[in-house]
C-alpha positions as CSV (number, residue, x, y, z in Angstrom):
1,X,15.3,34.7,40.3
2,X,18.1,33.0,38.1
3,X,21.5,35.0,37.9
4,X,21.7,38.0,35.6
5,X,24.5,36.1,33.3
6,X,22.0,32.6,33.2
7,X,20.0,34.9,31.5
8,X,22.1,36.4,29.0
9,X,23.3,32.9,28.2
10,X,19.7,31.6,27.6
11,X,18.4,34.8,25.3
12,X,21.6,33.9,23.1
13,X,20.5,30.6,22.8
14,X,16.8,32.1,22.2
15,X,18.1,34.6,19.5
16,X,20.3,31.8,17.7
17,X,17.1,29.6,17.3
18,X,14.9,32.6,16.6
19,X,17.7,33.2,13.4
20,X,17.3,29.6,12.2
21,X,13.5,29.4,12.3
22,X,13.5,32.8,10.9
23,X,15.6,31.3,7.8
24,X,13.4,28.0,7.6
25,X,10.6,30.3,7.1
26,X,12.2,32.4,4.3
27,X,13.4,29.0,2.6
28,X,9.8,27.1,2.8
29,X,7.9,30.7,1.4
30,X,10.3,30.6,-1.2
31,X,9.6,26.9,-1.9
32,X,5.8,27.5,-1.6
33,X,5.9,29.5,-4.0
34,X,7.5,27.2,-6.7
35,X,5.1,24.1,-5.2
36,X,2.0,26.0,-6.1
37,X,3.1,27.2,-9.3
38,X,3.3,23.4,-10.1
39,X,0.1,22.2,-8.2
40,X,-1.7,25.6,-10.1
41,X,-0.3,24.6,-13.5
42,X,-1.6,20.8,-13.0
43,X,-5.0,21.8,-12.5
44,X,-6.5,22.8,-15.7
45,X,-5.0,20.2,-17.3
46,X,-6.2,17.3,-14.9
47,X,-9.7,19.3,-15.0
48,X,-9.7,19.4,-18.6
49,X,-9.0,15.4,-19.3
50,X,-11.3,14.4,-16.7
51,X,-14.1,16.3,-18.5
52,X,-12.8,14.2,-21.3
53,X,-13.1,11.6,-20.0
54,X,-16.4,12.1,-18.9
55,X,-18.0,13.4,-21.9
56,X,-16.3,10.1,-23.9
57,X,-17.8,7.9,-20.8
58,X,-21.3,9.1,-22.2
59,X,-20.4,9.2,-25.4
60,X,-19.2,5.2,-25.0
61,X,-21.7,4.0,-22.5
62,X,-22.5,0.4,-22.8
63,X,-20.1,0.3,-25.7
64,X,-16.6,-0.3,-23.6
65,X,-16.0,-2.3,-20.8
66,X,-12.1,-1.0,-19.3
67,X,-10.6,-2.8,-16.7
68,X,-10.2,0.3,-14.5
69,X,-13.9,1.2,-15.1
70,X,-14.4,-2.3,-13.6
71,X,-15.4,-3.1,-9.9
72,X,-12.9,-6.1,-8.5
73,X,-15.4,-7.4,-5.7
74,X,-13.6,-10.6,-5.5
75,X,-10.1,-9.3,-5.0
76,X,-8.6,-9.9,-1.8
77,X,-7.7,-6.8,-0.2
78,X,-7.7,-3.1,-0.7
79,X,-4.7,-0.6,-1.1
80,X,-4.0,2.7,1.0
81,X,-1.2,4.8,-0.5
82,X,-0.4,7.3,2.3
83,X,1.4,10.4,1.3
84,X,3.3,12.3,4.2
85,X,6.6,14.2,4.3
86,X,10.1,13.7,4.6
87,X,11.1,16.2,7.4
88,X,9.5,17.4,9.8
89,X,8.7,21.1,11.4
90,X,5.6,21.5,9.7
91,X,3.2,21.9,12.6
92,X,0.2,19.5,12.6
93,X,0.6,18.7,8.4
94,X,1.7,14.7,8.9
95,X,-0.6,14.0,11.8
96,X,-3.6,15.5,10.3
97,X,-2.9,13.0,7.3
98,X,-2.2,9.7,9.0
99,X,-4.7,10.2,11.7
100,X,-7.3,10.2,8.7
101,X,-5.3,7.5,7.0
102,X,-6.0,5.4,10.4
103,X,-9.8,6.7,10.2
104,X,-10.1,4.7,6.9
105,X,-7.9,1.6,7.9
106,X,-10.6,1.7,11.0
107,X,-13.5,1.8,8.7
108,X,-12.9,-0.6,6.3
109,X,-11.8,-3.9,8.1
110,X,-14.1,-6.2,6.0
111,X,-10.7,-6.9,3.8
112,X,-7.1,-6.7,4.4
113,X,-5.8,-3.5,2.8
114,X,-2.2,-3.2,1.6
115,X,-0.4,-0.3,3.2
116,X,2.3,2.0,0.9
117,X,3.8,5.1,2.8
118,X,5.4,7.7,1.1
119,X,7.7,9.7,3.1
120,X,9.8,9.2,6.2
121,X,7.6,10.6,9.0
122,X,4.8,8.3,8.1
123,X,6.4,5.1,8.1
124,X,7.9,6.0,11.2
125,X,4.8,6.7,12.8
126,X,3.8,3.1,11.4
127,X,6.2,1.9,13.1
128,X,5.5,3.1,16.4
129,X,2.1,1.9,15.8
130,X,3.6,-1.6,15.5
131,X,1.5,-1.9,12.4
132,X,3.1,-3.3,8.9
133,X,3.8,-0.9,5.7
134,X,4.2,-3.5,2.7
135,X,5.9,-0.7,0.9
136,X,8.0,2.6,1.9
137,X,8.8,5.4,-0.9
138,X,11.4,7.8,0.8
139,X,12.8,8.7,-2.6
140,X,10.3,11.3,-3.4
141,X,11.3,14.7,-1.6
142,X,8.6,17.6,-1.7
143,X,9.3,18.5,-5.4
144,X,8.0,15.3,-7.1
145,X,8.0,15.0,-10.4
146,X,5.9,13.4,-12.8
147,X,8.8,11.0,-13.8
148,X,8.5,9.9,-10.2
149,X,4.8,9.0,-9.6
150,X,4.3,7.7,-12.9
151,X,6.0,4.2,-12.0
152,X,4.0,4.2,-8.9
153,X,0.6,4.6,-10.6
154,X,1.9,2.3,-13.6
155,X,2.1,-0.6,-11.0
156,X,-1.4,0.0,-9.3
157,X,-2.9,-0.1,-12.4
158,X,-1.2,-3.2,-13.6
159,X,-1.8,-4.9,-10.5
160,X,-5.8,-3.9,-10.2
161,X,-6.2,-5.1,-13.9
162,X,-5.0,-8.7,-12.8
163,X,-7.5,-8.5,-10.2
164,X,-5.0,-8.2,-7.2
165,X,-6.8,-5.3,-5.3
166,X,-10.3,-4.2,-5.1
167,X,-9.7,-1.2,-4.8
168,X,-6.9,1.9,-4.5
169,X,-6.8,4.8,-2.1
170,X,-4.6,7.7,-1.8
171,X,-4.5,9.8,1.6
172,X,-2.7,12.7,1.0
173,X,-3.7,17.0,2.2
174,X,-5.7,18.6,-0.6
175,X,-4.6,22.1,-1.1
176,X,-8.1,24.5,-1.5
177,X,-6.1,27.4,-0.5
178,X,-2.9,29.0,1.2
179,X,-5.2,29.3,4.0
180,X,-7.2,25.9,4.1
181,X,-6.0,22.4,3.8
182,X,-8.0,19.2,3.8
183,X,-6.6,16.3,4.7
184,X,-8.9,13.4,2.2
185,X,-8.8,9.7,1.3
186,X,-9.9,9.7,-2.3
187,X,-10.0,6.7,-4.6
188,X,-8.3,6.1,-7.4
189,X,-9.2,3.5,-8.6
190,X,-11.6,2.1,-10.0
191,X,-12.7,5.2,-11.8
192,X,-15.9,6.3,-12.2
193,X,-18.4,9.6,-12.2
194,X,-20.1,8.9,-8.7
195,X,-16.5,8.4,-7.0
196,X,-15.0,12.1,-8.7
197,X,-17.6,14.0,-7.3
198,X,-17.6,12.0,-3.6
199,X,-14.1,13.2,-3.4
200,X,-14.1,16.4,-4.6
201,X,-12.4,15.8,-7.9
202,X,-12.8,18.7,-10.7
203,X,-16.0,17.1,-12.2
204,X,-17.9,19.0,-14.7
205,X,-21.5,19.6,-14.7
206,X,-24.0,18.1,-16.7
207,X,-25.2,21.0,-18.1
208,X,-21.4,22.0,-19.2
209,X,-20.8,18.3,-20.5
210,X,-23.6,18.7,-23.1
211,X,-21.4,20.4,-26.0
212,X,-21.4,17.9,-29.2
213,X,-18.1,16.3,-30.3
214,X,-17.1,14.2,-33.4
215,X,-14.4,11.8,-32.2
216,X,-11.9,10.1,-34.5
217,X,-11.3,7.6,-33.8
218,X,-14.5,6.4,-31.7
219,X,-14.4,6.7,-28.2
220,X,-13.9,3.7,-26.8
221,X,-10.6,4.0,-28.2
222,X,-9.7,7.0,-26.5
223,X,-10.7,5.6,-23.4
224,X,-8.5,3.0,-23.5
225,X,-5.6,5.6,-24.1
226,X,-6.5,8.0,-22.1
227,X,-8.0,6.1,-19.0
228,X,-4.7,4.9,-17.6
229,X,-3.4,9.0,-18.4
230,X,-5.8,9.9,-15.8
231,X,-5.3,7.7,-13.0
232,X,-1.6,9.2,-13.5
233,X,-2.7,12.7,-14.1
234,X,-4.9,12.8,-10.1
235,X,-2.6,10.7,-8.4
236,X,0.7,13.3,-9.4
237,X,-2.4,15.9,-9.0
238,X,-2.4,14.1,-5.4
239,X,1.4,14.6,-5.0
240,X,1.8,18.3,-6.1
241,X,-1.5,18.8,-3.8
242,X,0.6,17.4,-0.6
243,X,3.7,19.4,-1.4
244,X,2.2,22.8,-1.7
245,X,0.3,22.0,1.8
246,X,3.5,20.7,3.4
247,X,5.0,24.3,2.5
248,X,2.4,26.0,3.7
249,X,2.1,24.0,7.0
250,X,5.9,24.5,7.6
251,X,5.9,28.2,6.6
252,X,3.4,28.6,9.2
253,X,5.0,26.6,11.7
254,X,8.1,28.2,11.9
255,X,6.2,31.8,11.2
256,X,4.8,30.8,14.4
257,X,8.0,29.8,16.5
258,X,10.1,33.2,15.0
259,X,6.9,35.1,17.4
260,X,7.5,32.7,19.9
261,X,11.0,33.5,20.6
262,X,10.7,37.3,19.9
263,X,8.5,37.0,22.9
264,X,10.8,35.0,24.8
265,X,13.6,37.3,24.4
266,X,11.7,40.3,25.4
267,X,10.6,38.5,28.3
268,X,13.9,37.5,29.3
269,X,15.3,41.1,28.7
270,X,12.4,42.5,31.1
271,X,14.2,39.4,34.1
272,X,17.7,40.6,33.3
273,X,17.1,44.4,33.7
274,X,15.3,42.9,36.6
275,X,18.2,40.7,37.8
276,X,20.7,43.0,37.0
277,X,19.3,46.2,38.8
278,X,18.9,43.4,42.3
279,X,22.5,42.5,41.3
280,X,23.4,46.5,41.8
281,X,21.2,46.9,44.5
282,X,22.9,44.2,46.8
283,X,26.6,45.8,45.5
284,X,25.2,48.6,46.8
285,X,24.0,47.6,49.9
286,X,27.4,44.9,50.8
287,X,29.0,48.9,50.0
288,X,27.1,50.9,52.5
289,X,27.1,48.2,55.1
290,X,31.2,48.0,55.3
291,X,30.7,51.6,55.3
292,X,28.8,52.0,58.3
293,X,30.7,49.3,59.7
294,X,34.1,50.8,59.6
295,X,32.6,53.8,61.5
């Protein structure tokens, strides 16, 4: 059994990192908080334009022909945009996201596909896995803002309309819930009805897309406006989605380890009463011994 003051030293060291993982835990509730007040406030509105979009679609059909409507069949590769964190301590969040980024890089190997990683635990884990990233955002922390993505999503549009990619994925962690994330590789582009509702995009019935509109100017040119608005509104919807769930993963995480170490110090409190009541035991004993042998 180790010495009574080993074991003072290591539940000091136990209660120091129980303090710390107790504060990490206050800090990322408090940042959950503000993340999903901006991933809640995002919704309607990225809910609402895509039902915009859809009823305009019907309204349009086989009167517009938008590039990012448009299937690139004879472009040479794909894109995955991979969205992980930039610290760590947030239990199983990052490796629940690239090891379904690396189920979709393992599924389609029919064309090269283009690799961009946002944060730095993912391109570190690229890394390890000896495999190229053609592009790594560390810039964006886990408050993004719109300012931020929109350049990103400017670019993949740009570059899908010259024909460049075939197609653009986004692997991220969908928040449903504080208590249930998914991680998902949605498309982005192209857009198109089928694809929403394959990845669980906010996609309006038919029955509720019936209402009757009179659109000024005609529709095809609001498509053409407010096309490229969504591909930015889902892919920041995308963002806000993965920095609520990081929160949530880390909140639970170090929720987890403050348990862990209040059962670590009560265990080591049990050894040292333990140790300590050997420790008087043996005083004892040394005592009575010299006793008896001065007799």
């Amino acid at each position: 059994m180790a010495k009574a003051r080993q074991i003072v030293k290591r539940r000091k060291a136990v209660t120091n990192i129980r303090k710390i993982t107790k504060t990490m835990q206050l800090i990322a509730t408090a940042r959950y908080q503000q993340a999903y007040q901006r991933a809640t406030a995002t919704q309607p509105y990225t809910r609402k334009i895509t039902q915009l979009v859809e009823e305009l679609s019907a309204a349009a059909e086989g009167q517009i022909h938008h590039e990012l409507l448009e299937d690139n069949p004879d472009a040479p590769k794909d894109l995955l945009l991979v969205l992980t964190s930039n610290r760590g301590l947030c239990g199983g969040y990052n490796a629940s996201i690239l090891r379904k980024a690396m189920t979709h890089l393992g599924d389609h190997t029919d064309k090269a596909t283009e690799l961009h990683v946002v944060g730095k635990k993912g391109n570190a884990y690229f890394r390890f896995m000896r495999r190229t990233v053609d592009r790594a955002i560390t810039n964006i922390d886990d408050r993004p803002r719109f300012e931020q993505v929109e350049p990103i999503a400017t670019e993949l549009m740009s570059r899908y309309k010259a024909g460049e990619l075939r197609s653009v994925y986004v692997a991220f962690m969908r928040f449903i819930s504080t208590g249930r994330q998914i991680p998902e590789v949605m498309r982005l582009l192209p857009l198109s009805r089928s694809e929403e509702k394959a990845t669980g995009a906010p996609v309006v019935a038919a029955a509720h897309a019936a209402a009757q509109y009179d659109f000024s100017p005609e529709p095809a040119e609001l498509l053409k406006v407010l096309l490229p608005q969504t591909v930015k509104v889902r892919l920041y919807q995308c963002f806000t989605d993965a920095a609520v769930s990081e929160q949530v993963a880390r909140m639970v995480a170090m929720k987890a380890a403050t348990d862990a170490a209040g059962d670590m110090i009560k265990l080591l409190s049990r050894q040292f009463n333990r140790a300590r009541q050997s420790q008087i035991t043996m005083e004892l004993l040394d005592i009575v011994g010299c006793a008896e042998a001065l007799k």
